[in-house]
C-alpha positions as CSV (number, residue, x, y, z in Angstrom):
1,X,0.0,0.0,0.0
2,X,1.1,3.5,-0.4
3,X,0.0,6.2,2.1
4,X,0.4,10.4,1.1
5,X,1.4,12.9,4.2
6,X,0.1,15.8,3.6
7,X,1.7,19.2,5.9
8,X,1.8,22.9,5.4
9,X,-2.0,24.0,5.7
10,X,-3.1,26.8,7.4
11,X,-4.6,30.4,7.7
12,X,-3.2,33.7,5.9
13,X,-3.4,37.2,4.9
14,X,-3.7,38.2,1.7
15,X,0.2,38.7,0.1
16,X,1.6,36.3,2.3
17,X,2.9,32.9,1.6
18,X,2.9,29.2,2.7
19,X,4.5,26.0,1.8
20,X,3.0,22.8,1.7
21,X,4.7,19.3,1.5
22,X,3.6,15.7,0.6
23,X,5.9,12.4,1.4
24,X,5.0,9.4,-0.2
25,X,5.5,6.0,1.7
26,X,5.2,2.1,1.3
27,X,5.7,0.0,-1.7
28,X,6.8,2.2,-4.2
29,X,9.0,0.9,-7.4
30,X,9.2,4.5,-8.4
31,X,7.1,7.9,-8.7
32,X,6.4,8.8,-11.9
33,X,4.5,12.4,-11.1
34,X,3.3,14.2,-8.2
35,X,1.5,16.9,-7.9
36,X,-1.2,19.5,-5.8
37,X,-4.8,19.9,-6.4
38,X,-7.6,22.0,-4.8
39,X,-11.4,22.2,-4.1
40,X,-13.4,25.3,-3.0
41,X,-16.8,24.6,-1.5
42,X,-19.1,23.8,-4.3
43,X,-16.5,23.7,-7.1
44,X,-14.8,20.8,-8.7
45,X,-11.7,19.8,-7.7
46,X,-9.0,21.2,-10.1
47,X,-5.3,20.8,-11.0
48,X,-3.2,23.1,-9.1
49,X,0.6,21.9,-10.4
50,X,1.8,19.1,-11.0
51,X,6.0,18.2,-11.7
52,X,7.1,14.7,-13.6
53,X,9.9,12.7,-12.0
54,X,12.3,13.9,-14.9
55,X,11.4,17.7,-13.5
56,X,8.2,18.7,-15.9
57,X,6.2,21.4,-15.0
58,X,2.4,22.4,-15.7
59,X,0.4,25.1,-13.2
60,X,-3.1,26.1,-13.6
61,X,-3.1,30.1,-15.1
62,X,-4.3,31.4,-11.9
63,X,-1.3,30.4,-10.0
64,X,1.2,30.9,-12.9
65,X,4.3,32.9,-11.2
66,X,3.0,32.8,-7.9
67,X,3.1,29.1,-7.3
68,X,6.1,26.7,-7.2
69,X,6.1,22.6,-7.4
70,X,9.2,21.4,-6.8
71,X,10.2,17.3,-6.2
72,X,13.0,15.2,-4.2
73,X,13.3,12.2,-5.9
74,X,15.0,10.8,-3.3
75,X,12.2,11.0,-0.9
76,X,9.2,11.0,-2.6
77,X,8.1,14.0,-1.6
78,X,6.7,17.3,-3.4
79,X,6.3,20.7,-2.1
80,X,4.1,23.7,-3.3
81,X,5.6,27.1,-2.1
82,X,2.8,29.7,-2.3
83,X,3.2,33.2,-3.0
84,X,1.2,36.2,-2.7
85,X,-2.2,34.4,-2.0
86,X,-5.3,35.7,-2.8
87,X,-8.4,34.8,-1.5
88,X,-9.8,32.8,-4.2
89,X,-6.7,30.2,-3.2
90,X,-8.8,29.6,-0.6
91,X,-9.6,25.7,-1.1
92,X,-8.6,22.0,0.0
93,X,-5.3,20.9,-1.1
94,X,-4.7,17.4,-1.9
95,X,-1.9,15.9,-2.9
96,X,-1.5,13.5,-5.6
97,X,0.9,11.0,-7.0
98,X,1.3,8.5,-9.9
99,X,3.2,5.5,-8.3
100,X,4.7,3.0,-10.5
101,X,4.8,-0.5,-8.5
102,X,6.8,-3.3,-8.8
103,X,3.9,-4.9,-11.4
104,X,4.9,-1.9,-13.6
105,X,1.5,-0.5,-14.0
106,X,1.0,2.7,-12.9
107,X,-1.6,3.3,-9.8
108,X,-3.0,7.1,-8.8
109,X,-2.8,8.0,-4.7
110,X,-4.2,10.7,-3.3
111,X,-3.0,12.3,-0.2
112,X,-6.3,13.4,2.9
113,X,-6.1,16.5,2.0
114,X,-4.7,20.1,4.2
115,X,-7.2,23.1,4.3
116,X,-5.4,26.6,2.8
117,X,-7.1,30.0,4.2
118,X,-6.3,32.9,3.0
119,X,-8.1,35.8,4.3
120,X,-8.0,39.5,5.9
């Protein structure tokens, strides 16, 4: 099994900035992406960003040089460093990551989520 830990949530002013991490854990041949996504109340949940293992990049426009994704390999583990939020970032993180096992097929975790406020 494979098990996603989520830290970095919390509450924020507008402008300000947090970082969020995710480690992947348990039987893992090798991670083939990882990445952040979000739901608002009401709304679907969407893509956020998303990096490959060989270091590909895709954000969704609305965080497009605000946002970061960056990966250790090593460790399994992503991170999202968040710059000048908004309100409208306001939403449920959940991580995400494509795990290749040792069958080779390629299996889709996702992480319990960590709630991001941002607000005056």
């Amino acid at each position: 099994q494979v098990q996603l830990v989520e830290s970095g949530g919390g509450s924020v002013q507008p402008g300000g900035s947090l970082r969020l991490s995710c480690a992947a854990s348990g039987t893992i041949f090798s991670t083939v992406a990882m990445g952040w996504y979000r739901q608002a109340p009401g709304k679907q949940r969407e893509l956020v960003a998303r990096v490959t293992r060989a270091g590909e990049t895709n954000y969704a426009e609305s965080v497009k040089g605000r946002f970061t994704i960056s990966r250790d390999n090593a460790n399994n583990t992503v991170y999202l460093q968040m710059n000048s939020l908004k309100s409208e970032d306001t939403a449920g993180y959940y991580c995400n990551a494509e795990i290749r096992k040792f069958d080779l097929r390629v299996y889709s975790y996702w992480g319990q989520g960590t709630q991001v406020i941002v607000s005056s």
